[in-house]
Each structure stands twice: as C-alpha cells, then as structure tokens.
C-alpha positions as CSV (number, residue, x, y, z in Angstrom):
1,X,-39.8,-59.2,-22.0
2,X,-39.2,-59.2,-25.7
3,X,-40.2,-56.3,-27.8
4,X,-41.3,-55.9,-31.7
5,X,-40.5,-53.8,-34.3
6,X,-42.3,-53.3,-37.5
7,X,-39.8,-54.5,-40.6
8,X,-39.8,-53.0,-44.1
9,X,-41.6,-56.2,-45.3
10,X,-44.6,-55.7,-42.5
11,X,-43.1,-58.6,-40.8
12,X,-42.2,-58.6,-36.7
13,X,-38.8,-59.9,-35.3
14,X,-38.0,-60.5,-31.9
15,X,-35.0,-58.4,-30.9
16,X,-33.8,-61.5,-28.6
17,X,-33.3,-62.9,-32.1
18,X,-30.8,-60.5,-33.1
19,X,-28.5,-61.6,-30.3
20,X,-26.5,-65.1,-30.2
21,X,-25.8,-66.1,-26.7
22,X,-24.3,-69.1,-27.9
23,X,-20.7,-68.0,-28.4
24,X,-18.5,-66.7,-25.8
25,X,-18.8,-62.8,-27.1
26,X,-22.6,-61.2,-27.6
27,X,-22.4,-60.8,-31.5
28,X,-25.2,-58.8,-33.5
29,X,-27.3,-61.1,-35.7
30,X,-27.8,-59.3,-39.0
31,X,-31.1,-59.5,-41.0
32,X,-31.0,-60.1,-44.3
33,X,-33.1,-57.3,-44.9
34,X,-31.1,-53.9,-46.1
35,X,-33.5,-51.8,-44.3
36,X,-33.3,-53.3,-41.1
37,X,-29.2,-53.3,-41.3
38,X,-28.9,-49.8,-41.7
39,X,-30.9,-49.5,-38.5
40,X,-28.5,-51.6,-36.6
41,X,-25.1,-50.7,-34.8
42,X,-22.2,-52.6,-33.6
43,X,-22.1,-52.1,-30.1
44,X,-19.6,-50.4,-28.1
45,X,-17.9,-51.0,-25.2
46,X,-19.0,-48.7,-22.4
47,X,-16.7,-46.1,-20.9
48,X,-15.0,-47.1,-17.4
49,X,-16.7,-44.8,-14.7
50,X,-15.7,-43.8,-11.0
51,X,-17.3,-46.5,-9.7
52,X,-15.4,-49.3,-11.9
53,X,-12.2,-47.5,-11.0
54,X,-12.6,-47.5,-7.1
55,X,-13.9,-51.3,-7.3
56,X,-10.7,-51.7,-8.7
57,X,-8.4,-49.9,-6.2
58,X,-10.3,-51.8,-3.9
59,X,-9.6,-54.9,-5.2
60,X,-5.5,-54.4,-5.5
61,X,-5.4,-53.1,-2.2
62,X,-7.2,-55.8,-0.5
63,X,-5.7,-59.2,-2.7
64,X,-2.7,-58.4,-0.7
65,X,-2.0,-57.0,2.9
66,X,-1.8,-53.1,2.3
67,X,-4.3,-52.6,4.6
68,X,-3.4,-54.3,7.2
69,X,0.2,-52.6,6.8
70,X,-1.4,-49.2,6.6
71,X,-3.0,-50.4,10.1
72,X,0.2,-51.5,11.7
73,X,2.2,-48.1,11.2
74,X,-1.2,-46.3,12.5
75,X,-1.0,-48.0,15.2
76,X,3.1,-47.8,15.6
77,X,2.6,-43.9,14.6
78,X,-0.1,-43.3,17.5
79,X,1.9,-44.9,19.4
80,X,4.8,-42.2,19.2
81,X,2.6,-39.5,19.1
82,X,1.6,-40.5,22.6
83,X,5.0,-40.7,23.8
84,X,5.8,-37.0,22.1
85,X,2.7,-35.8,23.8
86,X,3.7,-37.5,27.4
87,X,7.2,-36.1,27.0
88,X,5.7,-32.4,26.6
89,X,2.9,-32.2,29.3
90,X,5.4,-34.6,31.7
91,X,5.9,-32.5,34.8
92,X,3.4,-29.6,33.6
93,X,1.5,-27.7,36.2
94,X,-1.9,-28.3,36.0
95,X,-2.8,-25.1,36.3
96,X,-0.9,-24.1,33.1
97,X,-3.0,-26.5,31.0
98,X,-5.4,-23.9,28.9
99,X,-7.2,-26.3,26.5
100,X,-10.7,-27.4,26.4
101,X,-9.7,-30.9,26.1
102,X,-8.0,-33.1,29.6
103,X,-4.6,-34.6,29.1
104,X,-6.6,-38.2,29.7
105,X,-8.8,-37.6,27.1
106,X,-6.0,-36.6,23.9
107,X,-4.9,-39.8,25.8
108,X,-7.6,-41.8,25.8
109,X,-8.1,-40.4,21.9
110,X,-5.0,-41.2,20.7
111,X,-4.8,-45.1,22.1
112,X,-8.4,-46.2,21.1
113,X,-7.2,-44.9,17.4
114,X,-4.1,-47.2,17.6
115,X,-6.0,-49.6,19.3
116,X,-8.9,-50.0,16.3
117,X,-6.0,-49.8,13.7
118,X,-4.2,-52.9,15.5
119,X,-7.4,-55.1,15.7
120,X,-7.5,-54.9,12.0
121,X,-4.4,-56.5,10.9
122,X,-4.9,-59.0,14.1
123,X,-7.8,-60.1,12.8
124,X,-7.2,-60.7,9.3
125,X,-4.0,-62.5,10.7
126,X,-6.2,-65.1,12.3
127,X,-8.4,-65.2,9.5
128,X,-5.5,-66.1,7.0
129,X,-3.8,-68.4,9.2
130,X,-7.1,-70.9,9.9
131,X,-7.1,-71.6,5.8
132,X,-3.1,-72.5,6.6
133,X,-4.1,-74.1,9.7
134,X,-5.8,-76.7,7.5
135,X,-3.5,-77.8,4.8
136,X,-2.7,-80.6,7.3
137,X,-5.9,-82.8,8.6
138,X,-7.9,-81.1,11.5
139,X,-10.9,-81.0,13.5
140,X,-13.8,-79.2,11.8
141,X,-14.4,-77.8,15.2
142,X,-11.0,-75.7,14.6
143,X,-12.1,-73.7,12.2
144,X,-15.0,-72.4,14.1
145,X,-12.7,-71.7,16.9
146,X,-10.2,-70.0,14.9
147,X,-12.8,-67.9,13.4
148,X,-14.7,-66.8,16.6
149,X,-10.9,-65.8,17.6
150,X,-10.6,-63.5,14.9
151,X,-13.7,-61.8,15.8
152,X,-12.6,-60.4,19.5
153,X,-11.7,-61.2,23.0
154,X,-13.9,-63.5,23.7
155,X,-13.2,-66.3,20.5
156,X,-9.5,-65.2,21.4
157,X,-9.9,-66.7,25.3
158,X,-11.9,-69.7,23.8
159,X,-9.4,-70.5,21.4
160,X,-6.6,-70.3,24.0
161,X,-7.9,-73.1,26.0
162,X,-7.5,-75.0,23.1
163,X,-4.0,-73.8,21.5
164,X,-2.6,-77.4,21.5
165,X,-4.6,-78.2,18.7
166,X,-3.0,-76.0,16.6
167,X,-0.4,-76.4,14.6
168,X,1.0,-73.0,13.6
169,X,2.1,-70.9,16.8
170,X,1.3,-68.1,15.0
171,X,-2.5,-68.4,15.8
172,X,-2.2,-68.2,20.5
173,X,0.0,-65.8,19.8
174,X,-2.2,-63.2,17.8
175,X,-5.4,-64.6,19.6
176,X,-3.2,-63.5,23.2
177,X,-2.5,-60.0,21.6
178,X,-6.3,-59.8,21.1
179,X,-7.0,-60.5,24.6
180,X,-4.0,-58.1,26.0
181,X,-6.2,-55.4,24.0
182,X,-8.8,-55.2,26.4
183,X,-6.1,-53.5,28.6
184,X,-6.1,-50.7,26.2
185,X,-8.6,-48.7,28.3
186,X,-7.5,-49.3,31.6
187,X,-4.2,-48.4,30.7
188,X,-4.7,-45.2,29.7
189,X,-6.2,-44.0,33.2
190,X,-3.1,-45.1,35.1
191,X,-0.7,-42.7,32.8
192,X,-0.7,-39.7,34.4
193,X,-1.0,-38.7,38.2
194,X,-1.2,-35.7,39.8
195,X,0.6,-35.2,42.7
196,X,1.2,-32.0,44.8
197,X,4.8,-30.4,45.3
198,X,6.3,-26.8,46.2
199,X,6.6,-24.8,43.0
200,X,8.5,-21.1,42.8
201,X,6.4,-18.3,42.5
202,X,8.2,-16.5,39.9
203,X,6.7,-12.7,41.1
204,X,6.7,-12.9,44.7
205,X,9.5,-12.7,47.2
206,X,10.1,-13.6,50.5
207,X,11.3,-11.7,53.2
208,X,13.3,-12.9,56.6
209,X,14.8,-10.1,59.6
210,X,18.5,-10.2,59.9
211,X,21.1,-8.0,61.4
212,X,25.1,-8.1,61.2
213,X,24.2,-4.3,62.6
214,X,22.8,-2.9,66.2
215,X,21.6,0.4,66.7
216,X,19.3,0.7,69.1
217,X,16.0,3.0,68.5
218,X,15.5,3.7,71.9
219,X,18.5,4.1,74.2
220,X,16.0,4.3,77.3
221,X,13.9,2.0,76.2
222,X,11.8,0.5,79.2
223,X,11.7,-3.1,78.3
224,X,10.7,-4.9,81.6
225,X,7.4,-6.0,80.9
226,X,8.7,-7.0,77.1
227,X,10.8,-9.5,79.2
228,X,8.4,-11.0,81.3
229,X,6.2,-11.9,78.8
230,X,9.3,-14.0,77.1
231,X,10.2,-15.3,80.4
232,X,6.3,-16.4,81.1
233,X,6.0,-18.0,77.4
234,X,8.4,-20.6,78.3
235,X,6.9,-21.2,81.5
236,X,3.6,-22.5,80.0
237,X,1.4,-20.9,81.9
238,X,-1.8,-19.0,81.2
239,X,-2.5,-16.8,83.9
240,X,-0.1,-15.4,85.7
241,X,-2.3,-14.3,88.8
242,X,-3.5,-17.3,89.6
243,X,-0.1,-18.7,89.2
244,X,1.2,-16.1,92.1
245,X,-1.5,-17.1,94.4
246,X,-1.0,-20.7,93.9
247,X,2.7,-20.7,94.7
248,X,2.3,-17.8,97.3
249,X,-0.2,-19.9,99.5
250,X,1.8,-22.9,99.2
251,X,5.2,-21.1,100.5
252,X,2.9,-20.2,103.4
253,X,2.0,-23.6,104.0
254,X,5.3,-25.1,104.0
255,X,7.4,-22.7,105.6
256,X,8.5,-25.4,108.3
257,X,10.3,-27.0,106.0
258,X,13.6,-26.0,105.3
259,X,14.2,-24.1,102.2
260,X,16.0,-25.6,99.3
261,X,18.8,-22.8,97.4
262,X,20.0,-22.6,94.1
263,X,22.8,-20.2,92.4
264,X,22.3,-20.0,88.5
265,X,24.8,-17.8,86.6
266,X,23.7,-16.4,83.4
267,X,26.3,-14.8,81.0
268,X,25.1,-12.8,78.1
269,X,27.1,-12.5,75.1
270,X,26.7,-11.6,71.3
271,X,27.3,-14.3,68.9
272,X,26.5,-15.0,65.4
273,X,24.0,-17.6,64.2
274,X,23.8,-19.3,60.8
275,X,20.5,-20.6,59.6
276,X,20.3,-23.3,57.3
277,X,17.4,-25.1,55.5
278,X,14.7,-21.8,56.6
279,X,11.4,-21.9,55.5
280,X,7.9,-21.0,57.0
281,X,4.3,-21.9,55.6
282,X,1.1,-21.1,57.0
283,X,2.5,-18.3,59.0
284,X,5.0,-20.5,60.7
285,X,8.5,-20.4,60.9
286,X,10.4,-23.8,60.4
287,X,14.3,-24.1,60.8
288,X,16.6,-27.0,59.7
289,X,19.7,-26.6,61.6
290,X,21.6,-23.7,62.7
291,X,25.4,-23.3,64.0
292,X,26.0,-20.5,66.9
293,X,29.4,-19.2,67.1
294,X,30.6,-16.4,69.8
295,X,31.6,-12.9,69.0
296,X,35.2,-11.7,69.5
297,X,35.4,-8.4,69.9
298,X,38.1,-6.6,67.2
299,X,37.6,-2.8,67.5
300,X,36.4,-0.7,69.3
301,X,36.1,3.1,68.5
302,X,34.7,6.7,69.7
303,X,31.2,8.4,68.7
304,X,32.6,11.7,67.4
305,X,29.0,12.6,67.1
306,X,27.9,15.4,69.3
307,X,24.2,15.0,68.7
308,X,23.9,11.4,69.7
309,X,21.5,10.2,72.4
310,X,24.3,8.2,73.8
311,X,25.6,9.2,76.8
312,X,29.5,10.7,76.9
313,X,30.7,6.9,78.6
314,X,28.9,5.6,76.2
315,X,30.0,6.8,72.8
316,X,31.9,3.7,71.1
317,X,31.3,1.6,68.3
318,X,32.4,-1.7,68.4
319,X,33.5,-4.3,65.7
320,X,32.8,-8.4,66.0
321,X,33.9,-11.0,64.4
322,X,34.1,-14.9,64.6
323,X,37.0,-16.9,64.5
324,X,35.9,-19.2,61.6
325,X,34.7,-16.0,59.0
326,X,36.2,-12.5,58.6
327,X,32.5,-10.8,58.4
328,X,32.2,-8.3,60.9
329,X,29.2,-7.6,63.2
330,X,29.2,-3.9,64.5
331,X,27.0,-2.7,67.4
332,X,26.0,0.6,69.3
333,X,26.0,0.9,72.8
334,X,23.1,-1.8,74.0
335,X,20.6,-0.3,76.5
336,X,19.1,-3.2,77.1
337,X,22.1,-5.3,79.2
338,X,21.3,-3.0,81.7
339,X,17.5,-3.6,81.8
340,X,18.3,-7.5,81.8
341,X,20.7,-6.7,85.2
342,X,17.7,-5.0,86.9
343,X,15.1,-7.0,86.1
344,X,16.9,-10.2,87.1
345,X,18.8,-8.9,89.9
346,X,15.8,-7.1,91.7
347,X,13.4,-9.9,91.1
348,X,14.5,-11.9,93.9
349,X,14.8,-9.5,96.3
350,X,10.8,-7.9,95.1
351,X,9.1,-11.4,94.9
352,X,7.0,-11.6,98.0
353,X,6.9,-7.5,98.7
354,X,4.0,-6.0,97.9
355,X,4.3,-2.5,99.3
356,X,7.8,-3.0,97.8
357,X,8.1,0.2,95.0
358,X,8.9,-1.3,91.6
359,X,10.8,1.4,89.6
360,X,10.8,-0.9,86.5
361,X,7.1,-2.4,87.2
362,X,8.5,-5.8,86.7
363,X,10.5,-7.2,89.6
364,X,7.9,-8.6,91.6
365,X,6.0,-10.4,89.2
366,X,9.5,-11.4,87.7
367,X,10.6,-12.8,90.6
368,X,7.0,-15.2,90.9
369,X,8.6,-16.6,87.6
370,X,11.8,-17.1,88.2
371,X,10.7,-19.3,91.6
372,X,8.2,-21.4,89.6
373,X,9.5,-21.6,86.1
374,X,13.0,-23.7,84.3
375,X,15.6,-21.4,84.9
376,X,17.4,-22.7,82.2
377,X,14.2,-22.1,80.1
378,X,13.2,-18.5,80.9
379,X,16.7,-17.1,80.1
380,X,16.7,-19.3,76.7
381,X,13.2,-17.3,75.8
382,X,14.3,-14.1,76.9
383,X,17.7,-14.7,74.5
384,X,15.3,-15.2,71.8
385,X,13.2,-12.6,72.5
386,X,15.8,-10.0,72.4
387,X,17.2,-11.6,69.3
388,X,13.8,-10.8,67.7
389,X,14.2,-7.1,68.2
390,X,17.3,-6.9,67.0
391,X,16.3,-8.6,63.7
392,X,13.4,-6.3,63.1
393,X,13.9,-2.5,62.5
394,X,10.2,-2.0,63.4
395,X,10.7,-3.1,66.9
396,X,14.3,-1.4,68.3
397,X,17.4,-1.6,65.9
398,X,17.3,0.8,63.2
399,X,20.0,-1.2,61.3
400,X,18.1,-4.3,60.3
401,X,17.3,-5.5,57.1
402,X,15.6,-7.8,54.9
403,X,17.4,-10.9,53.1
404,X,15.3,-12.0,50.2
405,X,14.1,-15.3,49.5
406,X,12.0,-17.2,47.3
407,X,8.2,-17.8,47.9
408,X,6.7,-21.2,47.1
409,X,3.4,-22.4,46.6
410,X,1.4,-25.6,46.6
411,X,0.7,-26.7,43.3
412,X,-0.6,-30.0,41.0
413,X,1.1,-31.4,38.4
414,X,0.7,-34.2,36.2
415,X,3.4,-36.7,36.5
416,X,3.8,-39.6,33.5
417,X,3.8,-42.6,34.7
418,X,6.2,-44.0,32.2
419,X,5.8,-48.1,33.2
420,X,2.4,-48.5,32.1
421,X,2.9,-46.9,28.4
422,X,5.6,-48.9,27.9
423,X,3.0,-51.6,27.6
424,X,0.9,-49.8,24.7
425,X,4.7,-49.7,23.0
426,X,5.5,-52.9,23.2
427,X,2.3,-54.6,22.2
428,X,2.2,-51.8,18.9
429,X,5.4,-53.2,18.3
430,X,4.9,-57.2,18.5
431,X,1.4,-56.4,16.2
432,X,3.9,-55.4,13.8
433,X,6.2,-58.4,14.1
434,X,3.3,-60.7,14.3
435,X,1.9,-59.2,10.8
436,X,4.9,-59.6,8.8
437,X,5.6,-63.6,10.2
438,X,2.2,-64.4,9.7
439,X,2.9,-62.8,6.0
440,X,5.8,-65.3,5.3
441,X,3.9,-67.9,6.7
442,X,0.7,-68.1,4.7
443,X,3.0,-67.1,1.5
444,X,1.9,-69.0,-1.5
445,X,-1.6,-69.1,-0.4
446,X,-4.7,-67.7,-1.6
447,X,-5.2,-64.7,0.8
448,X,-8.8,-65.6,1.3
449,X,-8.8,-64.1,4.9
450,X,-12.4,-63.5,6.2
451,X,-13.8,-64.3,3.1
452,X,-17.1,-66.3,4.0
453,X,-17.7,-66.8,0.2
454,X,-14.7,-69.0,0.2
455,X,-16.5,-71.1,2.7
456,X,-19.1,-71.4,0.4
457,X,-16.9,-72.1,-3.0
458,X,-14.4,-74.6,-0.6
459,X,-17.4,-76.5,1.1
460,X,-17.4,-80.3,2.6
461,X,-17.8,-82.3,0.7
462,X,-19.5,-85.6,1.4
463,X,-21.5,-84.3,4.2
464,X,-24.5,-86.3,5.3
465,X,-27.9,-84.5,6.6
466,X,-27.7,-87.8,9.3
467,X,-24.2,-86.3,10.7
468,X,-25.9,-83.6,11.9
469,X,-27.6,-83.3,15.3
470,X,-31.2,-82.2,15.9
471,X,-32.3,-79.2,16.6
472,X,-30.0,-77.8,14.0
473,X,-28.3,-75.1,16.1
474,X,-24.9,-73.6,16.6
475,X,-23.9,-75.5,19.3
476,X,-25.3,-78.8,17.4
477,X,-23.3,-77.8,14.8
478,X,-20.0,-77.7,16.1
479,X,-20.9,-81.1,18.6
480,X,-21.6,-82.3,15.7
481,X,-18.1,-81.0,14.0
482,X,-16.2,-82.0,16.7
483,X,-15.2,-85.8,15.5
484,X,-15.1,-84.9,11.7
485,X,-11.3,-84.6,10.6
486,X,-10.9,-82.1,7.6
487,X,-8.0,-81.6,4.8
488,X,-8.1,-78.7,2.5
489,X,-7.0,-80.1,-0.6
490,X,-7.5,-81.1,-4.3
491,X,-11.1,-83.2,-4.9
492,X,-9.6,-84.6,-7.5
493,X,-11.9,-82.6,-9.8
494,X,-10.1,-79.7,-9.8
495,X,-11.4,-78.3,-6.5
496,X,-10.2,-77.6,-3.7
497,X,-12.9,-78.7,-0.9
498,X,-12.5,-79.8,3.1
499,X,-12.4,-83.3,2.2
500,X,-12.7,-85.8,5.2
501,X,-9.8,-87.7,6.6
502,X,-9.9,-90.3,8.4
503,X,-7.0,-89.5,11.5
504,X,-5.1,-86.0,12.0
C-alpha cells in the first residue's frame, strides 16, 4: 500500500519512489526539493535484540555436534549416578528407606533421562550418515529407510533387514543401539531384589541357661513325678491310663507264654557338653552339633558351714574337670541321684501292685513305663530332663546363669543385581564411541542431519510425474523408489541434486 505526502510545491510523491530496490543495498532516493530533504533521514541500522542473539547461539551450536556431545556425557553422567546410587542403597534394609520416593523409581528416573539424552545423538547420527550414505549411487528406497531408522525402533528393525545395502557400517550399528533401547525399561525392574535374611537386632539380647555350677535349691526335693513325665515324653504316648490297661490286660492274656527277661544297666555321671551353632526361632530351640566329654573328679572338700541344709555325710564340695580343658565344674551334694535309685529300683518291683504303698507316688506307674517304653530312650529323656534343671536357677540350682547372645530378626533388603546394569553401562558407553566415529566419518560434509529443507534445496532431478505410481501414497512412493538409483552430486550447474544413475 503506498502512501502520499503533501510536498512544498502541492505536488504528491509516492514514498515507494524514494527507495531504489534495484541495487544490492536499500539507498534513500533524494528529492530535489530542499524542503522535502530536510524531512528525510538516512536510515539506521537497528539494534541486535535477545531474540537475534539466541537465533544465533542456536545456530553455532547446532552447525556442529555440541548437542549431541552434551547428550552423550548426559547420558554417560546418568549413567554413573546410577551406579553411585546402587552402590549406596546395595544391601540396605528396606525398612531403613525413609523417603517418599521407591529405589525403582530414582531408578526408573534416572535411566529414562539417560535414555532420552542417548536417542538424541543416535538419531542425528543416522540422519547425518544417509546424506554420506549417498555420495556413492543408491537406491532411492535407502534413504527412506535410513530416515524412518532415525526416527525410532521400529525404522531401526526395518532398516536392519536390509543392512547389506548399506555401505557405511556405521548406520546397523546405530540403528541396533536404537533397538537395544527398548530394553531400557525392562531393565530397570530387574535391578534390585528384595530378598529376606537374619539381621542383628542391635538393642535386644538373647539369653540361653548354662551351669559350670550345682547347687541344689531343694535338697529334699520330691522329684518322682518330674521323672515320669520325662520318661513318658519319650515314650510317645498320650494317655497314660489307657496305656496301663492296655498292657495290663494283655499280660493277663498271655501269661502261658513264657516270659522274655532283660538286664539294662544305667550309669549316671556328670559331664560337660559344648554346644556349637545354637539358635532358636519361633520359640524353638535348634542345635548344630555338640561334643560331650565326662567329668573327672579333681577335689573334693568339706562344708565348714554349720547352717547348711546338707546333711553332716553330706557336706563336700567337689571340683570337675575334663581332660581336654582346665575349666572346672563344681557341684553340691545332688539330692536327686538318690530319687533316680528309688524311682527306678522300686518300679519293677511296684508295677502290677495296686494295694502296694508308694512312698514316692511314682513306682507303680513308673514301672508301666519302663515294661512298655525304649529303655534306652526313657533314660536319654530323663538325662535331659535333669539337665534342664540344672541349667535353670528358676527350677532347682541356684547357681545357674545366663550366657548372652545376639537376637536376630527377619528382615528385607534390597540386593543390586549388578549383571543387568552393566548393560545400561555399556550401551552409554558404545553411544559415545558410535558419536565420535560417525563424527570422523561424515567429516567434510555439510552437517545437514535431519534437515527436511535440504531435501527440498537437494531434490531429484529429472523426475517424471509417469514414474510414479497411482494412487500417490507412501507406499506407492517408495515401490515406486525402489528401482531408481541415486548419486548426490554436482548437476553440473552448480548444484548439488540426487541425480539418477544408471547401476550402483
């Protein structure tokens, strides 16, 4: 739209006039009138403003491959970061992980990051390299392949069913690394596991009966009944009535048969046993192995100690030792050997005689055990039974005690599977050394990259409407593409176009 301005002479002049385009630069045109001159200015350049400047910073950084650098050691430095992280929650409880946040998802954070800045420099890789690709005659159809490949897995697969078309190795290789990305994801769930183990609780102890003392709380202790029930635990049986009715009717039965006689001798000593490996969970007590060695006696000396429930024959204390460690056991007088001589001495001659008085009340149904129950395992269970009270100072030996231990718990940790981040490293690591060969490679070149402007400016030339097959679609395109052998190169009119060749 042109616009008029009044002149000194009443005259109009266009102010399109007052410009001439013909020259390179936009000069004023100058009236010839004095007034109109002094109305007039030379114009000035305008000042550069934020925007020119960042267009500019853009340009630099992308005519060469900063950014694709920057995205390599972004990728490289996520890449450690993960491992630093791995290293510090690596055999972590669970339980002392306080943050908001789940290891797998910092995880899963930190590798898509890495992964996104490694897709960058892949793809403008590819991109670069399919302008190299064709500095040598090549199928049309290439280029479309290599250009899908730089776009994502999919173009990367496509292109690797036809790598033997391309000349630069360069090209599978990147297009495999886009593929091996997919794995990205998946990898980061099988990092970490969380398996159970037995942790130390740091403000609990454990506590186990032990004696290398025996004082006994009771010196006339009746223990008969306390025996039985050990003898009658290893007998496996529930009821002990019905047990003594059972075998007393069949004796009755049978007694035309003759009678079958056996003499068991059973010697009861002290000895010292060493437990190795102890531990007990839910309430149960589980032992590794344990070495029994007999007591020798050492010493043995008087009770000067008027007030003592011993009796006078009775007053001695009495030193043990083993003969493969100095540590002496010392004992009190015992009251229960003598129980143990009753109960098992009378129980034969008791069993089977009701009206028979029981001055310990457990002969008679002793003596039903010892006819129907292992021998060999009764007296086992009663040894352990009295073993238990002499470990305990709540049942008869006032000096027992306590050895400590440590208390354990069931907990979850998390547990770095090291295997499957090894991966993530190495494929950080051959993005790297795939960005700076493809760099040397395509040296000299215009770095054109994605650039679909320079498929515009470096068209075909000599391309017939007739070559191309109806409908006009994508597919019909690159059919069509498929036979046509391309060259970039010189036109011969200064250009550099895909001119046809007639043969790769």
């Amino acid at each position: 739209m042109n616009e008029t301005h009044p002149s000194s002479g009443g005259e109009t002049e266009s102010t399109a006039s007052l410009l001439d385009v013909d020259g390179s630069d936009l000069r004023p045109h100058i009236p010839s009138n004095g007034a109109a001159q002094s109305t007039l200015k030379t114009p000035t350049r305008a000042p550069r403003t934020c925007r020119s400047r960042a267009s500019t910073f853009s340009t630099k950084s992308s005519s060469w491959w900063w950014w694709e650098i920057s995205g390599c050691l972004l990728c490289i430095l996520s890449s450690l970061l993960l491992v630093v992280f791995l290293t510090q929650i690596n055999q972590m409880a669970r339980q002392d992980w306080n943050y908001r946040l789940q290891p797998n998802t910092i995880i899963s954070l930190i590798m898509t990051i890495g992964k996104a800045a490694m897709m960058g420099p892949i793809a403008a890789c590819i991109s670069q390299l399919k302008w190299t690709e064709f500095r040598r005659p090549a199928r049309l159809s290439l280029l479309q392949s290599i250009d899908d490949a730089s776009r994502g897995p999919w173009g990367s697969l496509v292109l690797l069913t036809r790598a033997r078309r391309t000349r630069i190795l360069l090209i599978p290789a990147l297009a495999f690394l886009t593929v091996a990305a997919v794995g990205f994801e998946s990898s980061a769930q099988q990092i970490l596991d969380f398996p159970s183990r037995m942790a130390l609780v740091r403000n609990v102890s454990a506590e186990v009966g032990m004696a290398t003392k025996y004082t006994s709380a009771q010196y006339t202790a009746h223990e008969g009944t306390d025996l039985l029930l050990a003898a009658v635990k290893g007998s496996n049986r529930s009821s002990i009535e019905f047990n003594i009715l059972k075998v007393h009717n069949q004796t009755k039965l049978e007694l035309n048969k003759p009678a079958r006689f056996g003499a068991y001798t059973v010697g009861w000593h002290w000895c010292a046993k060493t437990f190795h490996n102890l531990s007990a969970s839910q309430g149960e007590l589980h032992i590794g192995t344990t070495i029994s060695e007999a007591l020798q006696l050492q010493t043995q000396d008087d009770i000067d100690d008027p007030a003592s429930l011993y009796h006078e024959d009775d007053r001695y204390l009495t030193d043990w030792n083993t003969s493969s460690s100095s540590t002496l056991y010392r004992t009190l007088p015992t009251p229960f050997w003598d129980h143990i001589n009753d109960w098992l001495g009378d129980a034969a001659l008791k069993w089977g005689s009701p009206a028979m008085n029981d001055e310990f009340g457990g002969g008679k149904e002793a003596g039903n055990v010892i006819y129907t129950a292992d021998m060999a395992q009764m007296v086992d269970n009663v040894a352990s039974a009295l073993s238990s009270l002499v470990w305990s100072n709540e049942t008869d030996n006032l000096s027992a005690e306590k050895f400590p231990g440590d208390a354990f718990v069931t907990e979850s940790y998390i547990h770095v599977r090291w295997q499957w981040i090894t991966a993530v490293l190495v494929e950080a690591l051959l993005a790297a050394a795939l960005l700076v060969a493809s760099i040397i490679a395509v040296r000299g070149d215009p770095l054109l990259k994605a650039s679909v402007i320079a498929l515009l400016v470096h068209g075909l030339e000599d391309w017939r409407d007739i070559e191309v097959l109806q409908p006009e679609t994508s597919t019909t395109l690159e059919e069509s593409s498929e036979e046509v052998v391309v060259r970039l190169m010189d036109n011969g009119a200064g250009r550099r176009l895909f001119v046809k060749q007639a043969t790769e």
